[in-house]
C-alpha positions as CSV (number, residue, x, y, z in Angstrom):
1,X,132.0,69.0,46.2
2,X,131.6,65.3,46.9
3,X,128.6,63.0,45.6
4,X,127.0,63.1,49.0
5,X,127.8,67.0,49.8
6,X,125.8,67.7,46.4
7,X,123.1,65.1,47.1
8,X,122.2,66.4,50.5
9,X,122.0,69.9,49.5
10,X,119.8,69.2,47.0
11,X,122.0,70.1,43.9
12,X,121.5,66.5,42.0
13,X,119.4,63.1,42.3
14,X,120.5,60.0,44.5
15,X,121.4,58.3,40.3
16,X,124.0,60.7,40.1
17,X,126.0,58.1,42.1
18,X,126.7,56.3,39.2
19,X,128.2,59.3,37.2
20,X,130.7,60.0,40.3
21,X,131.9,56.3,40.1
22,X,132.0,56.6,36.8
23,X,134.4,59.5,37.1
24,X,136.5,58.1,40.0
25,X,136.7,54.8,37.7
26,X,138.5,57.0,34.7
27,X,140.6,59.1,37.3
28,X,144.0,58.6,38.7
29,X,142.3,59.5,42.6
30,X,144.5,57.9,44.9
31,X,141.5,58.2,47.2
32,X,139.1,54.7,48.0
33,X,135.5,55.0,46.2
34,X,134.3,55.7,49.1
35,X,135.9,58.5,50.2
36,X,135.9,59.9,46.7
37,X,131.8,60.4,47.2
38,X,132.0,61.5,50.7
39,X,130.8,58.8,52.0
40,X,131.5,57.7,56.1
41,X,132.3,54.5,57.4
42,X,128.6,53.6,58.4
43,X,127.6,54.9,55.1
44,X,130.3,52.6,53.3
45,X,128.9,49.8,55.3
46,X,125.5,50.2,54.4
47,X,126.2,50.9,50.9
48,X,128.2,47.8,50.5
49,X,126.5,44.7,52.7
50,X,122.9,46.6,51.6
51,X,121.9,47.9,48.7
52,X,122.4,51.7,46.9
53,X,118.7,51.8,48.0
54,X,119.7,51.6,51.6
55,X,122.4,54.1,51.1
56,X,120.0,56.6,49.5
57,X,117.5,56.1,52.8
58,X,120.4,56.8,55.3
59,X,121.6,59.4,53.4
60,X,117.6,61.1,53.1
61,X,117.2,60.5,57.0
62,X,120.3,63.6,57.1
63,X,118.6,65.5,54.6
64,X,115.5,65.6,57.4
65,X,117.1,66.4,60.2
């Protein structure tokens, strides 16, 4: 399962993030970072010209509806 995948079901805490780059840092994936967490192109956005903060509210809007 991907970062996101296991954040919005609960399984582990929005810090986790740094673990999965962490992981995707020491692995041969062939896959971008964020793809690798599951993440969309609006999340990627967000993510990257925001803040992890503003990620983590996009990504708890989801886990509402």
């Amino acid at each position: 399962m991907t970062f996101k995948e296991r954040y919005l079901a609960g399984e582990i805490p929005f810090e986790d993030i740094d673990l999965y780059i962490e992981e995707w840092n020491e692995s041969d994936d062939e896959r971008r970072l964020a793809e690798f967490l599951g993440l969309n192109a609006d999340e990627e956005d967000v993510w990257v010209d925001d803040s992890d903060e503003a990620l983590k509210e996009m990504l708890d809007r989801q886990k509402q509806a």
